[in-house]
N, C-alpha and C positions, 0 to 999 in steps of 0.2 A: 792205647797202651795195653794191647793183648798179646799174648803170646800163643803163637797158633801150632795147630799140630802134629806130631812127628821130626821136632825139634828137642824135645827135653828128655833126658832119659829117665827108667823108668824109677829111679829111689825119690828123685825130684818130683816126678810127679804123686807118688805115693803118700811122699811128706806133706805136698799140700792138700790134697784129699785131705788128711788127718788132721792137721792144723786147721783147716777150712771146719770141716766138718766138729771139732769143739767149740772154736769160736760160735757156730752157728747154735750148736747143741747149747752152749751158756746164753745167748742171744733170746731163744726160745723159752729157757727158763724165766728170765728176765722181763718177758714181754708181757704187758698188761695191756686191759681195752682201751687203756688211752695211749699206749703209744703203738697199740696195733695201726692206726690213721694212720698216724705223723711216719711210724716207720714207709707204710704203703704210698705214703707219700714222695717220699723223699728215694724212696726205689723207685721211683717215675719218675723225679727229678732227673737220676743220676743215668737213668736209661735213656732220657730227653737229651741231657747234658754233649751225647759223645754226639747228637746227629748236628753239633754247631761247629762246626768246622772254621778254623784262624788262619790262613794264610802264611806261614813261614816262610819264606827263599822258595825253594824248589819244590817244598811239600807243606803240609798242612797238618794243625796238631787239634785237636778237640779238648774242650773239657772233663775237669774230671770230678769235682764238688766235692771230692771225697771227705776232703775237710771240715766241709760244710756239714753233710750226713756226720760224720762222727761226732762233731759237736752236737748235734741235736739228737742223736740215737743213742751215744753210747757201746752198748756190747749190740745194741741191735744193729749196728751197722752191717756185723756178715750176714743178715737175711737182708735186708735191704740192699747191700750190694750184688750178695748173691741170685737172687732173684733176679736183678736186672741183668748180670751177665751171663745166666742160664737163657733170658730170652735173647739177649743177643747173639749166643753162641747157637741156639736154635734158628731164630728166626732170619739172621744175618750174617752167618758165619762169620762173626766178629771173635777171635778168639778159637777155640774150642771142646767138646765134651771131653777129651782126656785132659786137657789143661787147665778144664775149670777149677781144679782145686787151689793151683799155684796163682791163677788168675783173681781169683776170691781173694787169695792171701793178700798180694802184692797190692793188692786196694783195701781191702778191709783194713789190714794189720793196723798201718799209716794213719787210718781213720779211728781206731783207738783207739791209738796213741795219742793224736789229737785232742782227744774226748777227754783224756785222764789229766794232760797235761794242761791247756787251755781252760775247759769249764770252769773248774775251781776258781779261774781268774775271771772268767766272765760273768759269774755270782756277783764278786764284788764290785759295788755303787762305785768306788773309787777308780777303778783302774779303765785305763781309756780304752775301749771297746777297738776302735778301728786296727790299731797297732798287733793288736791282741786275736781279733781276726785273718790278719794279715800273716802273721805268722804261722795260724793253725792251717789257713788254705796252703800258703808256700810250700809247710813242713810236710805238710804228705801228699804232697806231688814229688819236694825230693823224695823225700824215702820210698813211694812207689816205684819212683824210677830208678833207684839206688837196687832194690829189689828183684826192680825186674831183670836190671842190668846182672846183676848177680845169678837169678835162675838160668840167664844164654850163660852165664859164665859156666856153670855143672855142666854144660853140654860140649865143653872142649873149648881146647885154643882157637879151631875156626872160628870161635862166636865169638872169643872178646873183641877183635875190633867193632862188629853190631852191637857189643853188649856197653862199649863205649860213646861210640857215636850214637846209642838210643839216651844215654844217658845225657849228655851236652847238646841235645837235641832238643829236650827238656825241658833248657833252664827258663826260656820263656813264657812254658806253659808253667812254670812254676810261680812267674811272676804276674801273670794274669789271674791264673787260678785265687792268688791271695791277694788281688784287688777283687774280684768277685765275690770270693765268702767275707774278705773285710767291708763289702760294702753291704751285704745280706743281712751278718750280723746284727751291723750297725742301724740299718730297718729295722730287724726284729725287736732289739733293744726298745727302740721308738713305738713302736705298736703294740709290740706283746711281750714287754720280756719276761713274763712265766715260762716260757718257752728255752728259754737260758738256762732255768734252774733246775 
């Protein structure tokens, strides 16, 4: 779910530099020696994540965790994502360096959203953990690819039918995605859930 290039034009690209570049600038503020790990962590995850490639019909979609990171980072998810897709875009041309800002966005944003929405329900003792993970992994897979679908859109009418077909292209990775962080959760809960709070 990158968007590579010589495809976006240049206000798009600018806005997510900027947007990317607060997110990360409050991330940094935010960041303490104990979630310096868990962030470094989970930007290894999310860099591990995309080399697992699914099978679809005629092509093949990877994961994306993002849900999973934002629940456990918070505002630190733009260093933790961005980092992993600077080395992608470096080392694998997955993506790249004029994109990275929009590319930051369209995964990060999803994954704070996540964080804000979700956590607070994952504190509390009562509320059933899987259902609650399930949603957080789902919901920012859509909205990434609602995102992304949107930034082909700023590039012209050529790109909406890519900008639709990436989007409906998706929905399964949307549906794996939140059986993956619903099952993670649901781990951590059992093991560690300080790690929740």
């Amino acid at each position: 779910m990158h968007i590579s290039e010589g495809v976006l034009p240049p206000a798009t690209l600018v806005t997510g530099y900027a947007a990317s570049a607060l997110g990360i600038g409050i991330g940094l503020s935010k960041l303490t020696d104990r979630q310096l790990v868990r962030t470094a962590m989970l930007s290894s995850a999310f860099f591990i994540a995309s080399f697992i490639h699914i099978p679809i019909g005629p092509s093949n979609l990877h994961l994306v965790l993002n849900g999973f990171i934002g629940l456990l980072t918070g505002w630190n998810c733009f260093i933790a994502i961005g980092i992993a897709l600077l080395l992608q875009a470096l080392l694998f041309q997955f993506g790249g360096v004029t994109t990275l800002g929009v590319n930051i966005l369209i995964m990060a944003l999803p994954a704070l959203f996540s964080h804000l929405i979700f956590s607070p329900l994952l504190a509390r003792n009562n509320v059933p953990i899987f259902p609650v993970g399930f949603l957080a992994g789902f919901s920012s897979v859509f909205f990434s690819a609602l995102l992304l679908s949107l930034s082909l859109a700023t590039a012209g009418n050529a790109f909406l039918p890519a900008a639709k077909l990436i989007f409906f292209s998706n929905v399964p990775l949307m549906l794996i995605d939140g059986l993956v962080t619903a099952i993670a959760i649901q781990f951590i809960r059992n093991i560690k859930p300080e790690l929740l709070t």
